[in-house]
C-alpha positions as CSV (number, residue, x, y, z in Angstrom):
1,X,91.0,91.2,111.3
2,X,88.3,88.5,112.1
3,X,85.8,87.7,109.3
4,X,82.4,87.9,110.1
5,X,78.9,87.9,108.2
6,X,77.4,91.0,108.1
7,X,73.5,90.3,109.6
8,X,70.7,90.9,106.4
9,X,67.8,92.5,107.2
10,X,65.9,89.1,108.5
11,X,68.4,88.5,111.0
12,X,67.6,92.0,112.8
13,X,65.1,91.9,116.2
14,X,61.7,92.2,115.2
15,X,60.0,92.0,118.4
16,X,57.4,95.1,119.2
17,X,59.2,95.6,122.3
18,X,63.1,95.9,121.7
19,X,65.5,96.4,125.2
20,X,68.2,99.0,125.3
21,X,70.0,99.3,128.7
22,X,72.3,102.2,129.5
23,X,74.3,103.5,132.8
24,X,75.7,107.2,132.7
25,X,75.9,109.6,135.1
26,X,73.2,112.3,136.0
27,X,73.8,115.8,137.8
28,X,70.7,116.7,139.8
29,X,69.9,120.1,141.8
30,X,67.3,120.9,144.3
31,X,65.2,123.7,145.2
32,X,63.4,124.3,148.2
33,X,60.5,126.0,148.1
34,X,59.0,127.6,151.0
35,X,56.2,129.8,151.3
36,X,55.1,132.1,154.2
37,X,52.4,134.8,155.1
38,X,53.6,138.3,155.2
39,X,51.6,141.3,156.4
40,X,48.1,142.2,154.7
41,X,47.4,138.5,153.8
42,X,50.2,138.3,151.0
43,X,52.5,135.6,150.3
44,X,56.4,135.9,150.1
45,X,58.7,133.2,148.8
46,X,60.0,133.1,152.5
47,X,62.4,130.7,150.9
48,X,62.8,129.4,147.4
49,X,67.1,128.7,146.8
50,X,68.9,126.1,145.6
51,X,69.7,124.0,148.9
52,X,72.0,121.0,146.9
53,X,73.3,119.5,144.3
54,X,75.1,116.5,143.6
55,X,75.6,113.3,141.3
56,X,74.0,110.2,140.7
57,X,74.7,107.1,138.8
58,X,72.0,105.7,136.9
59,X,71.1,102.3,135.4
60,X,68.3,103.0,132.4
61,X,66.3,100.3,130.8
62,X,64.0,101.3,128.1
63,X,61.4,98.7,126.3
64,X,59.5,100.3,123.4
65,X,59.3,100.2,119.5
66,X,63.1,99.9,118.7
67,X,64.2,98.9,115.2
68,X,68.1,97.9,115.0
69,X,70.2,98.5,111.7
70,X,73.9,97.6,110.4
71,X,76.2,98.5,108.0
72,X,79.9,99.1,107.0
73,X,81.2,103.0,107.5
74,X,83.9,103.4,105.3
75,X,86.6,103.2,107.9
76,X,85.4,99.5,107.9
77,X,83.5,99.6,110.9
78,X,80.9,97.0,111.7
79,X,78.0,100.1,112.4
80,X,74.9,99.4,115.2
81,X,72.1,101.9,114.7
82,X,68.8,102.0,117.1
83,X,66.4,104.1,116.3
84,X,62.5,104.6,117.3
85,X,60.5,102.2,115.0
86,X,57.9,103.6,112.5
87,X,55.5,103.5,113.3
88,X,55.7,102.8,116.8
89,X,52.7,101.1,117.6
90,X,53.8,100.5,121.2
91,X,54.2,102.5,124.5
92,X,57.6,103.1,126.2
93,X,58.5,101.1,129.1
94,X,61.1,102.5,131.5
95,X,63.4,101.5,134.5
96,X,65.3,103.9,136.4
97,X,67.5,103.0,139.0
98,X,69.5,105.7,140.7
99,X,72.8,104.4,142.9
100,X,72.7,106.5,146.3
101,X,75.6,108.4,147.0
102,X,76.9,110.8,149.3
103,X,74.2,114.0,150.2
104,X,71.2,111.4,148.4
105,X,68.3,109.9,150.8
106,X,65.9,107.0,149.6
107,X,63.0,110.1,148.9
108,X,65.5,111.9,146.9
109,X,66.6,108.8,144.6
110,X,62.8,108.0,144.3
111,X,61.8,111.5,143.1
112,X,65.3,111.6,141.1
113,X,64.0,108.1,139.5
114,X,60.2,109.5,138.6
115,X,61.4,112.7,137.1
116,X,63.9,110.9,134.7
117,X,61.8,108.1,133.3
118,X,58.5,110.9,132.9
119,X,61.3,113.1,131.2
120,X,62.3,110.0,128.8
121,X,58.5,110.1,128.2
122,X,58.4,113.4,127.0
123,X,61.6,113.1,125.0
124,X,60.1,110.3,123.5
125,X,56.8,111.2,122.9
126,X,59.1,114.2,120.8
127,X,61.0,112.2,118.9
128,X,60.3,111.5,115.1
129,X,59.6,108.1,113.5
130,X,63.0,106.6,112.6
131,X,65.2,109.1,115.0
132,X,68.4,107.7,116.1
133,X,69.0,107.0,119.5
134,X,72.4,105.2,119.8
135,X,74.7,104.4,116.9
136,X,78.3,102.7,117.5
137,X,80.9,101.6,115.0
138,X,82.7,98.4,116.5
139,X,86.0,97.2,115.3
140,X,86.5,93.7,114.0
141,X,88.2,92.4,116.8
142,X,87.4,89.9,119.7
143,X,86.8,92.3,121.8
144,X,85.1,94.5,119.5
145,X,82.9,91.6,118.0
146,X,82.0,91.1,122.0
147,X,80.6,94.3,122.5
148,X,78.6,94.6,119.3
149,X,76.7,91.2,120.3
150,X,75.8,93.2,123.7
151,X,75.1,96.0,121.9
152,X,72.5,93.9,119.5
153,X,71.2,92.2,123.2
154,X,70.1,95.5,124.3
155,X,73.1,96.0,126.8
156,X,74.9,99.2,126.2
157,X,75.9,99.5,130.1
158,X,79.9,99.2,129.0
159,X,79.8,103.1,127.0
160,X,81.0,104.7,129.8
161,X,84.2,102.7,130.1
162,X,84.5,101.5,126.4
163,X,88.2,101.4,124.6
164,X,87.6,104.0,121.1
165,X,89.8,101.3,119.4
166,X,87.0,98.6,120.0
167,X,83.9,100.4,119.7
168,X,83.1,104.5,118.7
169,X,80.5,106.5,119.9
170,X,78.5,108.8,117.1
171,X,75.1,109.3,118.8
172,X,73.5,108.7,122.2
173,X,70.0,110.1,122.4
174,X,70.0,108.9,126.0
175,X,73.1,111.0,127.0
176,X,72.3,114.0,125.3
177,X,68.4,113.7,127.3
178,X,69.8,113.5,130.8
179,X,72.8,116.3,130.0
180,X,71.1,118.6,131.5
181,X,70.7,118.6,135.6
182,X,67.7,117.0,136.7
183,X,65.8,119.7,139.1
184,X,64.7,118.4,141.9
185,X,61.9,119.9,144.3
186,X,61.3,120.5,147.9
187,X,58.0,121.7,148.7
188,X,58.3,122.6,152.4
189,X,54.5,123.8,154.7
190,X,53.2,126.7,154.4
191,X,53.5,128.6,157.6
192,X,51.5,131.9,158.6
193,X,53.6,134.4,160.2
194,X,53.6,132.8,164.0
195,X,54.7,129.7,162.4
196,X,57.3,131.4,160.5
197,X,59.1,132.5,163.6
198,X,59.3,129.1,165.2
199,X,60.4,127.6,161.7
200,X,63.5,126.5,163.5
201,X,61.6,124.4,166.2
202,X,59.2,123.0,163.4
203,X,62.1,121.5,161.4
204,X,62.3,118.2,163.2
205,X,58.9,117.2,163.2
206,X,58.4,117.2,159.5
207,X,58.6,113.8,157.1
208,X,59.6,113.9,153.4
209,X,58.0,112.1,151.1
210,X,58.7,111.5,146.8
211,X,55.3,112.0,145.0
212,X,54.2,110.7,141.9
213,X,55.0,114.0,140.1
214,X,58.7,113.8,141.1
215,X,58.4,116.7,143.3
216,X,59.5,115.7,147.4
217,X,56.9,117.4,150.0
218,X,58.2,117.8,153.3
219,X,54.8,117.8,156.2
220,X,54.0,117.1,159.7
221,X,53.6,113.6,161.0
222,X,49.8,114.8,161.4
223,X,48.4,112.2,158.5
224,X,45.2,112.4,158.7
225,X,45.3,115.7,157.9
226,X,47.7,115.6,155.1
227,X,45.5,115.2,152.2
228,X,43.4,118.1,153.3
229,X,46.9,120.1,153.4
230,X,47.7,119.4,150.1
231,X,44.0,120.8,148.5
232,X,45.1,123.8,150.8
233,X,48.0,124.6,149.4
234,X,46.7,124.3,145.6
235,X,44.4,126.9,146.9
236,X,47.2,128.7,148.3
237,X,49.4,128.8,144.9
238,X,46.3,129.2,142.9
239,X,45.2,132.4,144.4
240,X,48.6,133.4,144.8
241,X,48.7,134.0,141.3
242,X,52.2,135.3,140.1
243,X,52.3,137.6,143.0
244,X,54.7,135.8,145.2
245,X,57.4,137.7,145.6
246,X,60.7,137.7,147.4
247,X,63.6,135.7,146.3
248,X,60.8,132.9,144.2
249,X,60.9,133.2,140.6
250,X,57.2,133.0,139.7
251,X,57.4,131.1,136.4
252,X,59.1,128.3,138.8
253,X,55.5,128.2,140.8
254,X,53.1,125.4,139.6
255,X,50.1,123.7,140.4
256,X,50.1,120.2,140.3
257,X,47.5,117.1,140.8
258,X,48.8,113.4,141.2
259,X,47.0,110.4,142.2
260,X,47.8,106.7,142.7
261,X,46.0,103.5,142.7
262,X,45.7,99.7,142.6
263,X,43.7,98.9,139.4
264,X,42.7,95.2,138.4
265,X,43.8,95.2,134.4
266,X,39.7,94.9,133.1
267,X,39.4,98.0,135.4
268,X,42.0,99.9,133.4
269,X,40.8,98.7,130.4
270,X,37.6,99.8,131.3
271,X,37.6,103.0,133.6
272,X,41.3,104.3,132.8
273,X,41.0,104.6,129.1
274,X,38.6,107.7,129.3
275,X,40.7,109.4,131.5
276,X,44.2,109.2,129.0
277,X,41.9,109.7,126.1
278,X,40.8,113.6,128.0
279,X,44.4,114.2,128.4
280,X,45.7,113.4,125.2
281,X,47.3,110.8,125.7
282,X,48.9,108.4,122.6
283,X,46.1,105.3,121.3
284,X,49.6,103.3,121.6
285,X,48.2,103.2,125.6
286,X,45.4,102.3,125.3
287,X,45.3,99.8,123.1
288,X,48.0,98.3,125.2
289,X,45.4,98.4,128.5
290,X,43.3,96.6,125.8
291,X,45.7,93.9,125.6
292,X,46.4,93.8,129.2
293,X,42.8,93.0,129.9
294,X,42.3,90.3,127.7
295,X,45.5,88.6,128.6
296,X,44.2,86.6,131.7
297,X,43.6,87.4,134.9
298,X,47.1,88.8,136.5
299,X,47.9,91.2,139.7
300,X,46.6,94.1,139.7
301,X,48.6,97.4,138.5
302,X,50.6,100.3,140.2
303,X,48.6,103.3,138.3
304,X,49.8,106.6,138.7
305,X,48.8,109.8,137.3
306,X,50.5,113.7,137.5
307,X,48.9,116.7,136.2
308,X,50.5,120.3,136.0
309,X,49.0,123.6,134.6
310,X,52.3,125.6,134.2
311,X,52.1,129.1,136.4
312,X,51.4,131.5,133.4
313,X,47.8,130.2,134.1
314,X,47.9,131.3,137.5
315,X,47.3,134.8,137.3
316,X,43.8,134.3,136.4
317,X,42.7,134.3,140.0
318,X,43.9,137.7,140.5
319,X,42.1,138.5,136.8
320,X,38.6,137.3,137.6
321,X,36.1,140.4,136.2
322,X,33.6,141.8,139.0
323,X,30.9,139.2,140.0
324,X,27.9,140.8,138.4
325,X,29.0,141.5,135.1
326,X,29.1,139.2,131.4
327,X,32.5,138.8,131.8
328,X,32.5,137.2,135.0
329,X,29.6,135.0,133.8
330,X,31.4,133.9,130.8
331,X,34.6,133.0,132.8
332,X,33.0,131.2,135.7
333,X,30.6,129.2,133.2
334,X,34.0,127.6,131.6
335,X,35.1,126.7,134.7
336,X,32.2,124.8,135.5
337,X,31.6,123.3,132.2
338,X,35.6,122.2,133.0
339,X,34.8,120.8,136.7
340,X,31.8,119.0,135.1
341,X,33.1,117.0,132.8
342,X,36.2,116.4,135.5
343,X,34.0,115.4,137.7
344,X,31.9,113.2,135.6
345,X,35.2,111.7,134.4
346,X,36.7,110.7,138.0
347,X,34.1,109.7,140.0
348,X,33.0,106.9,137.8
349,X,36.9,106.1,137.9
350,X,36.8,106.2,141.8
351,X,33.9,103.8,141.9
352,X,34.7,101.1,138.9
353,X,38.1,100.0,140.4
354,X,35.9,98.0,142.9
355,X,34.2,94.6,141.6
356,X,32.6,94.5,144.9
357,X,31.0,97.9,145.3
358,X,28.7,96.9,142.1
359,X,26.6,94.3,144.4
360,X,25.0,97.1,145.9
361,X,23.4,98.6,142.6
362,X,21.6,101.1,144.9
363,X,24.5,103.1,145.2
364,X,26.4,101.9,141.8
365,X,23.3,103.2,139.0
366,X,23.1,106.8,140.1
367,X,27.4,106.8,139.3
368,X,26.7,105.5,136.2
369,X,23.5,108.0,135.0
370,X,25.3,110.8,137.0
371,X,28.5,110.1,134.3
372,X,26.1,109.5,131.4
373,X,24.2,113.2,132.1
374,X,25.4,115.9,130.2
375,X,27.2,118.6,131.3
376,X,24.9,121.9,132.1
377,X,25.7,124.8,130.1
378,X,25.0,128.3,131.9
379,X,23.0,130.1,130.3
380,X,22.4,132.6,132.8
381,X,24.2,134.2,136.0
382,X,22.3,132.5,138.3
383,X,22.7,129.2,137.2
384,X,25.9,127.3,136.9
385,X,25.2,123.8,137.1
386,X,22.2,121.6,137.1
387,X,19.1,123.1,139.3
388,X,18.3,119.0,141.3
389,X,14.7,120.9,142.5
390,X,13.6,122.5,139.0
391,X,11.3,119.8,137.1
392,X,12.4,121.2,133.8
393,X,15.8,120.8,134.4
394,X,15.7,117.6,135.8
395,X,13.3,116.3,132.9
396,X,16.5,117.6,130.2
397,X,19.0,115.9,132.4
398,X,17.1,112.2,132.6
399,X,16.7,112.7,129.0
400,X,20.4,113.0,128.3
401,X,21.0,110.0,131.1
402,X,18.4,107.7,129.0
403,X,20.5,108.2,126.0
404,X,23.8,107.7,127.6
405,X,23.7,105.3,130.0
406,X,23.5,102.1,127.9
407,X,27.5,103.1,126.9
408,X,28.2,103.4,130.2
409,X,26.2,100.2,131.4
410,X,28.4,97.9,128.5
411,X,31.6,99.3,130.2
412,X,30.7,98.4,133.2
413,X,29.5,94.8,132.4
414,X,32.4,93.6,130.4
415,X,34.7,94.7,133.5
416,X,32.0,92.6,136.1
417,X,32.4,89.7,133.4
418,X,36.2,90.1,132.9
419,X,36.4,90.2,136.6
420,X,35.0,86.8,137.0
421,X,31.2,88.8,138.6
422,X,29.0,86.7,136.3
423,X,25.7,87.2,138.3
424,X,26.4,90.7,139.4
425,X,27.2,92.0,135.7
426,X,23.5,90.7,134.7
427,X,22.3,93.7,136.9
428,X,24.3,96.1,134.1
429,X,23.5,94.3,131.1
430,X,22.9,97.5,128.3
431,X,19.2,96.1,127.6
432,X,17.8,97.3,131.5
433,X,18.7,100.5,131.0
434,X,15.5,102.1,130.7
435,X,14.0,100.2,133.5
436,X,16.9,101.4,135.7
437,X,16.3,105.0,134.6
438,X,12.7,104.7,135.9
439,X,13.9,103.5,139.1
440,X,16.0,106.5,139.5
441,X,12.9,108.9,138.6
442,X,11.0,107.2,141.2
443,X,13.6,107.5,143.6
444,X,15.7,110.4,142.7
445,X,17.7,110.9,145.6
446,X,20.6,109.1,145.1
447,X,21.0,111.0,141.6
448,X,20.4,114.4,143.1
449,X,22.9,114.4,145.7
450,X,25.3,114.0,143.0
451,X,23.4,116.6,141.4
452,X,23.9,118.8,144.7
453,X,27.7,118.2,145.5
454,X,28.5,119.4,141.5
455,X,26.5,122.7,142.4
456,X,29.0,122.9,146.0
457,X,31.4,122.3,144.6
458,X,31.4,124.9,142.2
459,X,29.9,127.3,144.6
460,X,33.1,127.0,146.8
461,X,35.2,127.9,143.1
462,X,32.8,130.7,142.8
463,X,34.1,131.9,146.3
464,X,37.9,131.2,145.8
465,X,37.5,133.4,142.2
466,X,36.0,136.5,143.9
467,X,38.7,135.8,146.9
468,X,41.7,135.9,144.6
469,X,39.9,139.5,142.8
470,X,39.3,141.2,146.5
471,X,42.3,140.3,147.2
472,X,44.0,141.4,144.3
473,X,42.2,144.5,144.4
474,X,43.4,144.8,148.2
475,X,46.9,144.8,147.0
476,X,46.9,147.2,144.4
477,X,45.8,149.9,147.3
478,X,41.6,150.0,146.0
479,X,40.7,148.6,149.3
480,X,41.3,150.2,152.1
481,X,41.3,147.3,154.0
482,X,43.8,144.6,153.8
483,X,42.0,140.9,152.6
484,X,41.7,138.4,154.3
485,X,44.4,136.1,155.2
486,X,45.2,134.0,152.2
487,X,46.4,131.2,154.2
488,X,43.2,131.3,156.2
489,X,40.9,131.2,153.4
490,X,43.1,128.1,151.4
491,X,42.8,126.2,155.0
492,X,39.0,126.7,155.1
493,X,38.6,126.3,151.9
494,X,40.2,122.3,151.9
495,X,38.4,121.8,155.0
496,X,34.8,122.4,153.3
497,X,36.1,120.2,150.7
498,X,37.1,117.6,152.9
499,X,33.3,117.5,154.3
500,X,31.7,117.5,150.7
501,X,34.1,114.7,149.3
502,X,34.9,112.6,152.4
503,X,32.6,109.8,151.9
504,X,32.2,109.9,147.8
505,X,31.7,106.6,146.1
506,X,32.7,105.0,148.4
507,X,35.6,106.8,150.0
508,X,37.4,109.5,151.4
509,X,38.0,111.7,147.9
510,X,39.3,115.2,149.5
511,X,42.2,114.0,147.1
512,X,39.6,115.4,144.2
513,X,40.1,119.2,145.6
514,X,43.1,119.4,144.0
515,X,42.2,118.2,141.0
516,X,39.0,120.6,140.8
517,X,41.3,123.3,140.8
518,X,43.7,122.4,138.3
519,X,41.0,121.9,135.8
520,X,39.4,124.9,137.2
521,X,42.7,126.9,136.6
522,X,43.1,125.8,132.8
523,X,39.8,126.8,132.0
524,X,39.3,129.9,134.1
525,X,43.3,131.2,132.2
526,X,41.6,130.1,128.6
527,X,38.5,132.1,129.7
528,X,40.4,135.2,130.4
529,X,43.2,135.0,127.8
530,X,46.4,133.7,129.6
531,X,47.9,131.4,128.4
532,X,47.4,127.5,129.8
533,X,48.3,123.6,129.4
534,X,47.7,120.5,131.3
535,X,50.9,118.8,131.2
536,X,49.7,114.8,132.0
537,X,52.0,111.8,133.0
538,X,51.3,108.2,133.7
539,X,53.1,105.9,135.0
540,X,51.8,102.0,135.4
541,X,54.2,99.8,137.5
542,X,54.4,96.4,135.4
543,X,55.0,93.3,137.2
544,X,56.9,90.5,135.6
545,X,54.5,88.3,133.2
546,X,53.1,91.7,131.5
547,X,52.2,91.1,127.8
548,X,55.5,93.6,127.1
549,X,58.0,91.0,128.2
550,X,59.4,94.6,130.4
551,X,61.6,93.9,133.4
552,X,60.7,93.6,136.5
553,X,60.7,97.4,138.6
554,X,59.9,99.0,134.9
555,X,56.9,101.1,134.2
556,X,55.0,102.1,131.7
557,X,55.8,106.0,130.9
558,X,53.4,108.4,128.6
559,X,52.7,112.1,128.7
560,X,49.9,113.6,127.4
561,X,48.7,117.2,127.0
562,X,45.5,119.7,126.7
């Protein structure tokens, strides 16, 4: 036996950010999902099976508030206990490296890599203050003694292969997280029912690709076109509400959102913040942005975000009540009171990421009043969203823009200054913003288009609601002729997107389609009584030098929900 001083209490890491690397092994299985047009315009799960499964080993790095304790057992073990520090007071950081082996591809280690560290996230998010998530007892031995000072370094890579004479095993939250298979998904194009007979030629031409959710989608090399494909199929699976059949298990359907950008830190501070704070994401976050901005001037961040309204919100569409009547009214008004305040969320989002794009205030001031209005409540059936020809209206909504937009203005004049845009951020100094109200009465235009794309906008949900009840009425035999193709309708539907968000602030934004409906979903299955939750994840790529200390390749994890 080798003496040793057992460490007090001042001795023990006190950073924020405490390291804890493991390596284990994780099982993974993937379905492929594959929908296709059948007769009458309804959708089978032409495919939906589980095409393979295999094994991965996996090197896990997690930086977050983690408190270490010791003590003797009464075997006379030296005892190592991590647990989540209370409070925590700091986000998670996670790397998550998968190995490639046999039957894996670079896409499926990269989706196999984002759904572990967002399921760490949620784990995490779960856990209590003061939960264990490793404890050891460690032999006082040389070699024993060794392992316990990796142990208190943060490297637990050697479990896997440990002796039990030199160091025991009592807990391993990481272990017990990723015992379970991770489920893998391949999303493959939906094909109408020519298509669908010449699957076998269409095979070769198609590219996979990991997305930020985790999920793989397999498409055509067409890009151009590939956003617009992806709005069309969250039509598709929205209208298709529970009613694929087949061999798919409808609770395994979702609709999903994800979006990824380059965002200087002052814009994340800035811009970012009220997008976690609407999904419910943890103030540990965003007080961390906070810190990130006023840290110096450093690259700019990997930001990625993934929403998901689970498919017991789907039916909905199929529920929608007839179009003139108080129920329909009363559903269709939450939905646009939901796509208003999306809309009003993102597009300032879209624009402030851009120091540049504020030289032209022209085009920058009617972003900022058009976030600052408030939100139109429908009062009646004709009228969803703001009216951009009725005076009275338009007198209520510069109102609510002269109260609002001096917040706005601030946000976006500490980013211009951060940014190192002296000169332009005088132009959105909080003081001028009654003159630049006037300015937008005099010239309204810029406003109202705004204005006008929120009213098409939800004019094309309107469409897609009374779609999914025809055609649900179609297939419970009240019709007696069969709807309209489904897949012909999501197509048209993306494409009229595609011409109302192509050149928004500033870019192509047909990405926003898909993110209209998933809000639309949510509210349209609260309207009606199903039930519904958007599930958010983030994930910011941290370069070294980041205020965390994380390694370089981790990311910031964090779920949120509504």
């Amino acid at each position: 036996m080798i003496p040793v001083d057992l460490p007090d209490e001042a001795r023990l890491p006190k950073e924020a950010h405490a390291e804890l690397a493991w390596s284990g092994s994780l099982r993974w299985e993937m379905d492929v999902y594959w929908l296709r047009e059948a007769i009458g315009g309804a959708l089978e799960g032409g495919c939906h099976v589980r095409n393979s499964a295999g094994e991965a080993q996996v090197d896990i790095s997690l930086v977050g508030a983690i408190r270490s304790e010791v003590k003797l057992d009464p075997q006379g073990r030296l005892v190592l206990r991590l647990c989540k520090q209370a409070p925590a007071g700091a986000p998670l950081f996670v790397r998550v490296h998968a190995c490639l082996t046999r039957g894996m591809t670079g896409e499926i280690g990269a989706a196999l890599e984002t759904r572990c560290s967002a399921e760490l996230g949620r784990r995490w998010e779960s856990l209590p203050d003061g939960a264990t998530l490793i404890e050891c007892g460690f032999a006082f031995t040389v070699d024993g003694l060794a392992l316990y000072d990796r142990a208190l370094a943060g490297d637990w890579r050697w479990l896997a292969a440990v002796d039990p004479e030199q160091a025991r095993l009592t807990e391993d939250w990481l272990a017990q997280t990723l015992r379970q298979p991770a489920r893998l998904e391949l999303h493959m194009p939906t094909l109408d029912r020519k298509q669908w007979s010449r699957r076998g030629e269409l095979l070769p031409g198609l590219r996979v690709e990991a997305c930020e959710d985790g999920r793989l989608r397999a498409e055509t090399v067409d890009a151009p076109r590939a956003v617009e494909r992806r709005v069309a199929d969250a039509c598709l699976v929205s209208l298709a509400g529970g009613r694929i059949a087949g061999r798919a298990e409808p609770e395994r359907w979702s609709l999903s959102f994800t979006h990824r950008r380059l965002l200087p830190a002052a814009a994340e501070a800035a811009f970012l913040g009220r997008l976690l704070s609407a999904y419910g994401f943890s103030p540990d976050v965003r007080a961390w942005l906070e810190e990130t901005a006023t840290a110096g001037p450093r690259e700019a961040l990997d930001v990625g975000l993934a929403l998901e309204v689970a498919a017991s919100a789907l039916p909905a569409w199929s529920a929608v009540p007839p179009e003139r009547s108080a129920a329909f009214h009363q559903a269709l008004a939450a939905v646009s009171a939901a796509v208003q305040s999306a809309l009003r969320l993102w597009i300032p989002f879209i624009h402030g990421g851009v120091p540049e794009r504020y030289q032209q205030p022209a085009t920058a001031w009617p972003v900022l009043a058009y976030a600052a209005s408030r939100i139109f409540r429908a009062e009646s059936p004709t009228e969803l969203t703001w009216d951009p020809l009725n005076p009275v209206r338009m007198k209520a909504v510069f109102g609510s823009v002269t109260r609002n937009l001096p917040e706005q203005l601030d946000r976006v004049e500490k980013f211009l200054r951060a940014a190192g845009a002296q000169q332009t951020a005088a132009l959105y100094a909080p003081r001028g913003a009654s003159r630049i109200v006037e300015r937008l009465r005099r010239d309204p235009h810029p406003f109202r288009s705004l204005l006008v794309l929120e009213s098409s906008l939800m004019g094309e949900l309107v469409k897609a609601a009374n779609f999914g009840r025809e055609t649900n009425d179609a297939m419970r035999g009240e019709h007696s002729s069969p709807p309209r193709s489904l897949l012909r309708f999501s197509n048209e539907f993306a494409h009229r997107l595609h011409g109302k968000l192509r050149k928004l602030a500033g870019e192509d934004c047909t990405w926003l389609g898909a993110l209209l409906l998933v809000e639309a979903t949510h509210a349209l299955a609260g309207a009606l009584g199903f039930s519904s939750r958007v599930d958010a994840t983030l994930r910011i790529h941290c370069p070294n030098g980041c205020p965390s200390g994380c390694a370089d390749g981790a990311h910031l994890v964090a779920v949120g929900t509504r």
